[in-house]
C-alpha positions as CSV (number, residue, x, y, z in Angstrom):
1,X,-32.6,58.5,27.6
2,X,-33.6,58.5,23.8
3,X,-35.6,55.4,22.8
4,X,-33.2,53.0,20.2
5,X,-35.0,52.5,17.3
6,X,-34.7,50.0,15.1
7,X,-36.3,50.1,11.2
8,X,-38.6,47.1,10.7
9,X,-36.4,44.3,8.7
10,X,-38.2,42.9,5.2
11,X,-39.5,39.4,4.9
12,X,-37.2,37.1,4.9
13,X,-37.0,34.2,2.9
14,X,-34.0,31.9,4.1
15,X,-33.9,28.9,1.5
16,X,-33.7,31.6,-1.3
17,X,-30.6,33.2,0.6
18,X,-28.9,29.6,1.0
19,X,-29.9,29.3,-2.6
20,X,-28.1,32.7,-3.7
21,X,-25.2,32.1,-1.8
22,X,-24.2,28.7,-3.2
23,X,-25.1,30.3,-6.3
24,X,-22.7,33.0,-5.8
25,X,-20.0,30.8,-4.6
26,X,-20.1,28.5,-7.4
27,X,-19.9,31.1,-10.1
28,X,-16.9,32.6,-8.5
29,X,-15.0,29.7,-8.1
30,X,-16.0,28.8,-12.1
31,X,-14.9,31.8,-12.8
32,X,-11.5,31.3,-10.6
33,X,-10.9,28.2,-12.7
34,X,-11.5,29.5,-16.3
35,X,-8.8,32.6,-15.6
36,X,-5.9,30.1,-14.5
37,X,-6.7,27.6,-17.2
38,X,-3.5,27.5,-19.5
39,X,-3.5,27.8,-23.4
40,X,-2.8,24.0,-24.7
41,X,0.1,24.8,-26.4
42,X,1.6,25.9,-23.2
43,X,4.5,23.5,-23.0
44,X,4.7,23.9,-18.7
45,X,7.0,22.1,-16.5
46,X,3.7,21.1,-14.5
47,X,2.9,19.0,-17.6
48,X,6.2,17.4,-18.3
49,X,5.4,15.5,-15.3
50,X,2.3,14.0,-16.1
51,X,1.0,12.7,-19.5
52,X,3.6,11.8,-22.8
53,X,0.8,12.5,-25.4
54,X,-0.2,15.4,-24.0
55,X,3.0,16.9,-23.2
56,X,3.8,15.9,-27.5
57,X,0.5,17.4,-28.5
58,X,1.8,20.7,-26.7
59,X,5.3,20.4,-27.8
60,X,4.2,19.9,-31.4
61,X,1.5,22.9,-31.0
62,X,-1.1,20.6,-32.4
63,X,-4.6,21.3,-33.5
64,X,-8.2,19.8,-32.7
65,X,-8.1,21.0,-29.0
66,X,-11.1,21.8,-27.5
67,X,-11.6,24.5,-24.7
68,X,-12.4,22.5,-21.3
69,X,-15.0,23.3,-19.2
70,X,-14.4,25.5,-16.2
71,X,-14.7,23.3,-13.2
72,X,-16.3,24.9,-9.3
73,X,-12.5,24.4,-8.5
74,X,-12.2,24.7,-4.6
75,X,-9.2,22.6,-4.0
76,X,-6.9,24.4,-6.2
77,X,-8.4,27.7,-5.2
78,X,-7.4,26.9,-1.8
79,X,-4.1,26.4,-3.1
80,X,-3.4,29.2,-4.9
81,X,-4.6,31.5,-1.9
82,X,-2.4,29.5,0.3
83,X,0.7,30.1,-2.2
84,X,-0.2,33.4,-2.6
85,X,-0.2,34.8,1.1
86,X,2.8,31.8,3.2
87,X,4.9,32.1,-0.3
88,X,6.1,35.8,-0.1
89,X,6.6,35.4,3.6
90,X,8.9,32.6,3.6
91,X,11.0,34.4,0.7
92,X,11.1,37.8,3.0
93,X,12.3,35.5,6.0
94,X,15.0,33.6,3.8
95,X,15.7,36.2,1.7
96,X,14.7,34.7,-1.6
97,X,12.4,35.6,-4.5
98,X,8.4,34.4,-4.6
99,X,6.8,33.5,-7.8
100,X,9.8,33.6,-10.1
101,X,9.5,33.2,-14.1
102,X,11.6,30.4,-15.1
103,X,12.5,28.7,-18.6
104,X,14.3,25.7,-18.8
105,X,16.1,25.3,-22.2
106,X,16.7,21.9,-22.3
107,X,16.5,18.6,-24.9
108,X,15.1,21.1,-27.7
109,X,12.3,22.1,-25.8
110,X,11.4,25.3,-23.7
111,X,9.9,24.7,-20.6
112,X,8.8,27.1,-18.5
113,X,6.4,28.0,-15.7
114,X,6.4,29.9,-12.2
115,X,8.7,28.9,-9.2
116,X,6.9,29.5,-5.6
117,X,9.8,30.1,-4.3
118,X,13.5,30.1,-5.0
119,X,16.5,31.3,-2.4
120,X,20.2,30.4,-2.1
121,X,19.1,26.8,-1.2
122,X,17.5,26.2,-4.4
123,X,13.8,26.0,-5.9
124,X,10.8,24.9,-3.4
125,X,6.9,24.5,-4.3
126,X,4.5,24.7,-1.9
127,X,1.4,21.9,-2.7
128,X,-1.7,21.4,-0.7
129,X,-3.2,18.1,-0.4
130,X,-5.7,15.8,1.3
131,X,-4.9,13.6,4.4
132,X,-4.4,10.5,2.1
133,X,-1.9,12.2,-0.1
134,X,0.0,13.5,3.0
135,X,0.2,10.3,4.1
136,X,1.8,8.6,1.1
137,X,4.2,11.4,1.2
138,X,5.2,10.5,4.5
139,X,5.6,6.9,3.7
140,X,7.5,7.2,0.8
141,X,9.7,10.2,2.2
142,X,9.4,11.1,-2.0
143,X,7.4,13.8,-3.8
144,X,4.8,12.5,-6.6
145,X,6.4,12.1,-9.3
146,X,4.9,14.6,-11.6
147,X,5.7,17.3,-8.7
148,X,9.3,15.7,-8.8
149,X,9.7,16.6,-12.3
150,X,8.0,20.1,-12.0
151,X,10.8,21.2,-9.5
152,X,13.4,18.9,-11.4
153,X,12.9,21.3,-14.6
154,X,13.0,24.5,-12.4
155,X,15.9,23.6,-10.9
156,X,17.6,23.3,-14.1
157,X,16.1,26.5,-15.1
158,X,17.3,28.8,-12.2
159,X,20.8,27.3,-13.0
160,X,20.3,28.3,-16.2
161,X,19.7,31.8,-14.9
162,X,22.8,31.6,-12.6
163,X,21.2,30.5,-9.5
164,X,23.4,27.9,-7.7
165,X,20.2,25.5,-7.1
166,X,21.8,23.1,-5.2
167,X,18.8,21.1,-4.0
168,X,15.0,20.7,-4.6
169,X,12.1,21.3,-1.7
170,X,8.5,20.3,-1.6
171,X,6.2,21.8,1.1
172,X,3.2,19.8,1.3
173,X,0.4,21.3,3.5
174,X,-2.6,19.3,4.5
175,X,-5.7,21.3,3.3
176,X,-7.9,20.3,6.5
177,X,-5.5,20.5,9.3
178,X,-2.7,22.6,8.9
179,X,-0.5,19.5,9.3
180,X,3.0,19.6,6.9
181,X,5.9,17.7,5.3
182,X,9.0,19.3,3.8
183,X,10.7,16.9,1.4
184,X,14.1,18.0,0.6
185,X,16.8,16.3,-2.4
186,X,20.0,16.9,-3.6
187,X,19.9,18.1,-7.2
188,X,22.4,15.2,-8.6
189,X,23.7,14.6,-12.0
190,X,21.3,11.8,-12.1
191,X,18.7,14.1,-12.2
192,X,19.9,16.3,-14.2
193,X,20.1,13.3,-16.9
194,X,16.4,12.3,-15.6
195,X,15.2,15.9,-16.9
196,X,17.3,16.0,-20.3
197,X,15.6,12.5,-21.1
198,X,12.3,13.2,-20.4
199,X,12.4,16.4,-23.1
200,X,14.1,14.3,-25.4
201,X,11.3,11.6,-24.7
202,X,8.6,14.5,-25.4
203,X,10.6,16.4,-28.6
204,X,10.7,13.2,-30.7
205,X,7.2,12.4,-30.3
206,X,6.1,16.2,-30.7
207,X,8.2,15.8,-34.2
208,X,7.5,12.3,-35.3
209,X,4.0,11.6,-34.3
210,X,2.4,13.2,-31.3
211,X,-1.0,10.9,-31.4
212,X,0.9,7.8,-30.8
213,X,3.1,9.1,-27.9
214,X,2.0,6.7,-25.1
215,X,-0.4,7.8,-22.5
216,X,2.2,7.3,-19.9
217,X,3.6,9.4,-17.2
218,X,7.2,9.7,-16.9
219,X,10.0,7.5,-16.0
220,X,10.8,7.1,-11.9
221,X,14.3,8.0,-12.3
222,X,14.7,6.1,-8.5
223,X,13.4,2.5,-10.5
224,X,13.5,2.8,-13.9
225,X,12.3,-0.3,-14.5
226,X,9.3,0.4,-12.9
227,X,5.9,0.5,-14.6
228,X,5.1,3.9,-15.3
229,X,1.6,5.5,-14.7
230,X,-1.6,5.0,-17.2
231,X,-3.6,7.9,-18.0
232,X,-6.8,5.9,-18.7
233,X,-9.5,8.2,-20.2
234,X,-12.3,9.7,-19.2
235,X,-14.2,9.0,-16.5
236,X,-11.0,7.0,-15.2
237,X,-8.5,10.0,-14.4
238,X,-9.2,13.7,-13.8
239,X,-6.4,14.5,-16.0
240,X,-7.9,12.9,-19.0
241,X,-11.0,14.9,-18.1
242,X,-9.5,18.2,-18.0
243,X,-7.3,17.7,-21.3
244,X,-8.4,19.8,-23.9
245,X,-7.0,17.1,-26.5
246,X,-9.7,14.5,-24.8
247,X,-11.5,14.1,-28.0
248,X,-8.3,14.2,-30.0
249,X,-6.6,11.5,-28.3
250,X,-9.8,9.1,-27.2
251,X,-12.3,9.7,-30.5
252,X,-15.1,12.7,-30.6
253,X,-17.8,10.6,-28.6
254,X,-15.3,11.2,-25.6
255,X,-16.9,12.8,-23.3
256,X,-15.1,14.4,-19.4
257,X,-16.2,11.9,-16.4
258,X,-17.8,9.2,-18.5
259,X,-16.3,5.7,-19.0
260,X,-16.6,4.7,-22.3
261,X,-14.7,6.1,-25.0
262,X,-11.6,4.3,-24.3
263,X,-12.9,1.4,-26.4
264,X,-11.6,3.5,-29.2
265,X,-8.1,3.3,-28.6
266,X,-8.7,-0.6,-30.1
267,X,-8.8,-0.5,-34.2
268,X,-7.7,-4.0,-35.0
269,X,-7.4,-7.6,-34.0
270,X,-3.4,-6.8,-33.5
271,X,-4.5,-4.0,-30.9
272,X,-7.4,-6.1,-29.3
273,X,-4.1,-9.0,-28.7
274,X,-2.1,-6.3,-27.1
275,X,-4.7,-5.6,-25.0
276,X,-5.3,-9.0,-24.0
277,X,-1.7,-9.1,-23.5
278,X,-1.1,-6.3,-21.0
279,X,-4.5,-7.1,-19.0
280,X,-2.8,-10.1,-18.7
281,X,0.3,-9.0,-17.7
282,X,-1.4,-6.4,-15.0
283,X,-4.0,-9.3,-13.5
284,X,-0.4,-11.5,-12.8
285,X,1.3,-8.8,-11.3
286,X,-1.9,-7.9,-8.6
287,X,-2.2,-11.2,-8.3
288,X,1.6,-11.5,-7.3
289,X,1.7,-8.0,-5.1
290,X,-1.1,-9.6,-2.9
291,X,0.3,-13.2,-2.6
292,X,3.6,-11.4,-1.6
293,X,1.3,-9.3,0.8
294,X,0.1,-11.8,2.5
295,X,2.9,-13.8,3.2
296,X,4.4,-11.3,5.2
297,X,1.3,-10.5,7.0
298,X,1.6,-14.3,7.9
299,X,4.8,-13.7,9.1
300,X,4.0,-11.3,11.6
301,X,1.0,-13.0,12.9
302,X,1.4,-13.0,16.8
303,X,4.0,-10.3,17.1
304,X,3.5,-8.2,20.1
305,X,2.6,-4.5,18.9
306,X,5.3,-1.8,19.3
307,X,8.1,0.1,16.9
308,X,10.2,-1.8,14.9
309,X,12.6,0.8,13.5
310,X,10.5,3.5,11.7
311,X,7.7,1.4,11.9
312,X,4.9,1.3,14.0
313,X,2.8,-2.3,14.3
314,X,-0.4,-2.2,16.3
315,X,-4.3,-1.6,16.3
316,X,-6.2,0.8,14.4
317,X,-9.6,2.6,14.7
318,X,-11.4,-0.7,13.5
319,X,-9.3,-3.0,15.8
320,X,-7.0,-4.6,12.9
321,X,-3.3,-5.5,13.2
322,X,-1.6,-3.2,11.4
323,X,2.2,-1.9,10.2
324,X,2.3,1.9,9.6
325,X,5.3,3.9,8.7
326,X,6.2,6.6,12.3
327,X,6.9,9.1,9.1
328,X,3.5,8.8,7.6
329,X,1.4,9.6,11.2
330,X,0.5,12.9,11.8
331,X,3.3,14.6,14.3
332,X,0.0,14.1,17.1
333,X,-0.2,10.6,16.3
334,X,3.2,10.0,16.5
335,X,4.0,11.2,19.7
336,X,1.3,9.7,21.0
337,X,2.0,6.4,20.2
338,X,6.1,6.8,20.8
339,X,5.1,8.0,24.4
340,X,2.6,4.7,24.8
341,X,5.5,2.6,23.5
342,X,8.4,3.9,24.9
343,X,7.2,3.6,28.4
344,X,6.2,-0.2,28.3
């Protein structure tokens, strides 16, 4: 039998490995987020959704941008390889298109960006999130809103195109378990009417004045009369951070992740009142959401846990009273609980 020889390995020096390796993976995940970072002028139907100034500064192709800085990105890595490898299966099995160019010529503005999927059933986007996300997804039964208007605008745009469309999917995909939620809506007239007023809404501040479009998020077009979202700066929202008109809109000491420059956005006693004004105005409204809280938590007091409808009332992991929506659990939870419940 002939001996097995093995060559005598090097020295090995394992911190400096662990040390090259994190290295590595950082620079390639930097280098992941600087190639799918979009030109600013890119007018995208991912950004109608979010920010009004931002979506004007792109709409009017305005200057004083600054290039952001490529981030170690893993959570929308992760999301692009998931896209990339379920997305072109599910259109083979339904027989539809993957990754489809769309435009969306609506309100005077061209909006375009890439569909995951689109069959005979209409558009569909595939989104991976966190548990917490998932779970307000559940509850609500509703995408978030800026992924609402995403879909909303390629929906219009594959109609445009001569796809029939008729209704709008989100596939939302916990990033740590596997665990999923397909929201699915009719595309309705009042949707369509939601999309041609948000582009209106963006066109006349691109072409009247761009730096004092409000750094709001769009209207709900389920309440309308709800508050719409804040985009408050640096070092208060991501978005801010990663806007390469951070300095344009918040002064040029504004800097990404620090709290700060968003003393700038006050110029004058008349600003400093409104301010005043709508701190006041936000303080009365907690205020009122917790008081209104409260008394129903008082009205439940003594209730005997179980499932009231699609709601579940009873103990959790730290041994307080709870209600908890059946549709925000995960489907392990669920049946756990309906089992335990059902049988008493």
């Amino acid at each position: 039998m002939t001996a097995t020889v093995v060559a005598p390995a090097p020295a090995v020096d394992l911190d400096l490995i662990v040390k090259e390796t994190y290295a590595e993976l950082s620079d390639v995940l930097v280098q992941y987020d600087a190639s799918g970072q979009r030109h600013p002028h890119d007018l995208s139907a991912s950004l109608v959704g979010g920010c009004t100034r931002r979506a004007a500064y792109a709409a009017a192709e305005a200057g004083g941008w600054q290039p952001v800085t490529p981030e170690e990105s893993v959570t929308s890595f992760i999301g692009t390889a998931l896209d990339d490898k379920l997305m072109p299966l599910l259109a083979q099995r339904a027989g539809g298109q993957h990754h489809v160019p769309l435009v969306a010529n609506v309100g005077g503005l061209a909006v375009h960006g890439t569909a995951d999927l689109l069959d005979h059933r209409g558009v569909a986007d595939g989104k991976s999130v966190g548990e917490r996300r998932l779970t307000k997804v559940r509850e609500l039964m509703w995408p978030f809103l800026s992924h609402w208007y995403q879909i909303a605008f390629y929906t219009v745009a594959a109609r445009q195109a001569g796809h029939p469309a008729p209704a709008m999917r989100w596939i939302y995909i916990d990033r740590s378990t596997g665990d999923r939620e397909v929201i699915a809506l009719e595309f309705t007239v009042e949707a369509l009417r939601a999309v041609i007023a948000r582009a209106q809404e963006i066109r006349l501040w691109a072409e009247t004045d761009p730096g004092a479009a409000p750094r709001l998020g769009p209207v709900d077009p389920r309440r309308p009369n709800r508050s719409r979202a804040i985009y408050r700066g640096p070092g208060r929202n991501y978005t801010c951070n990663a806007c390469p008109f951070l300095k344009k809109c918040y002064g040029q000491d504004a800097e990404p992740g620090v709290v700060g420059a968003q003393r700038n956005v006050i110029h004058d006693d008349a600003d400093m009142e409104a301010a005043l004004e709508a701190y006041s105005q936000e303080r009365e409204t907690a205020t009122a959401a917790s008081d209104r809280q409260a008394f129903w938590a008082d009205c439940f007091v003594g209730k005997p846990p179980g499932i009231y409808g699609r709601w579940f009332y009873g103990r959790t992991s730290n041994n307080a009273l709870v209600g908890k929506a059946l549709s925000a659990m995960s489907d392990k939870q669920r049946a756990a609980i309906l089992k335990e419940y059902n049988q008493r």
